[in-house]
N, C-alpha and C positions, 0 to 999 in steps of 0.2 A: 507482717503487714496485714491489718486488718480490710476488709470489704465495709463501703456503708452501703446500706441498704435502704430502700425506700419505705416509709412506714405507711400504714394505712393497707385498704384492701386490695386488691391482685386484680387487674384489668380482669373482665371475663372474655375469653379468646372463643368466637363460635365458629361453628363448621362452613358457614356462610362468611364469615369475616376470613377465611383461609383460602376460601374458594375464590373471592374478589381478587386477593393477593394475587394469588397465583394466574389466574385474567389477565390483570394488566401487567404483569410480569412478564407472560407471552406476548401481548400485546404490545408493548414495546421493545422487544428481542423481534419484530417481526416488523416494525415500525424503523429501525435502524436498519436492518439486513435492505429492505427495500429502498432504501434512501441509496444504499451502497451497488445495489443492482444498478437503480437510474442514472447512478455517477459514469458506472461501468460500462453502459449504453451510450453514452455520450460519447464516451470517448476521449475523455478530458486528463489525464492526469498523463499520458505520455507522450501528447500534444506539447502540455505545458513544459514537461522536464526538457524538451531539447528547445533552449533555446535560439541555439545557432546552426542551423541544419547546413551539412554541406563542410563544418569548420572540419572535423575528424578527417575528412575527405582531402583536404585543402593541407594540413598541414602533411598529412601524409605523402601528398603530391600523388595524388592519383585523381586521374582525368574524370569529368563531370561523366554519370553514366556508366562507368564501371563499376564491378562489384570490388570491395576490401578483401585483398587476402587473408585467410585465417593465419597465417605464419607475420604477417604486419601487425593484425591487427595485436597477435598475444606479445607480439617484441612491444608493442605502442604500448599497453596496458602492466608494462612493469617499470614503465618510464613514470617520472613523479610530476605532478603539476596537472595543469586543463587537460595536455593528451593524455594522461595517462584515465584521466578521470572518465573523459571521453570514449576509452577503446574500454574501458571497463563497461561503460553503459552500454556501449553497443554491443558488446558480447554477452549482458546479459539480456540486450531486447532480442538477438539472435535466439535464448533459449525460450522467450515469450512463444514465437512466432510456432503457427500450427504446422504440421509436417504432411 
């Protein structure tokens, strides 16, 4: 299998054309990572994920205000369906949380 190749003369690449690159290169690796802090600041994406706060709580029948036992919570999360979806997330917001 042959290569085509471009015919005519060879772009000149300068020290200052590599410098620019690598600028906005940075410049947007530092333009995303910040977008991603102020997401994180907000607070927003484990708000969003529970939609039904209290329902884990509810199916398991345990009373408003107490804490889930860990021995429910892991029997819950080998169950298939919403609860099981459910004691999954919460045991893994359990491993969020600072100690």
């Amino acid at each position: 299998m042959t290569r085509a190749f471009r015919s005519g003369p060879r772009p000149r690449v300068t020290k200052a054309m590599i410098e620019d690159q690598k600028k906005a290169k940075i410049k947007r690796a530092f333009r995303s990572d910040d977008a991603y802090k102020v997401e994180a600041k907000k607070g927003g994406f484990i708000k969003k994920a529970i939609k039904k706060p209290g329902s884990l709580r509810k199916s398991l029948g345990i009373k408003k205000g107490k804490t889930i036992p860990k021995s429910k919570l892991r029997a819950a999360a080998k169950k298939p369906g919403k609860l099981g979806q459910r004691a999954r997330f919460a045991i893994t917001l359990g491993k969020l949380r600072k100690k």
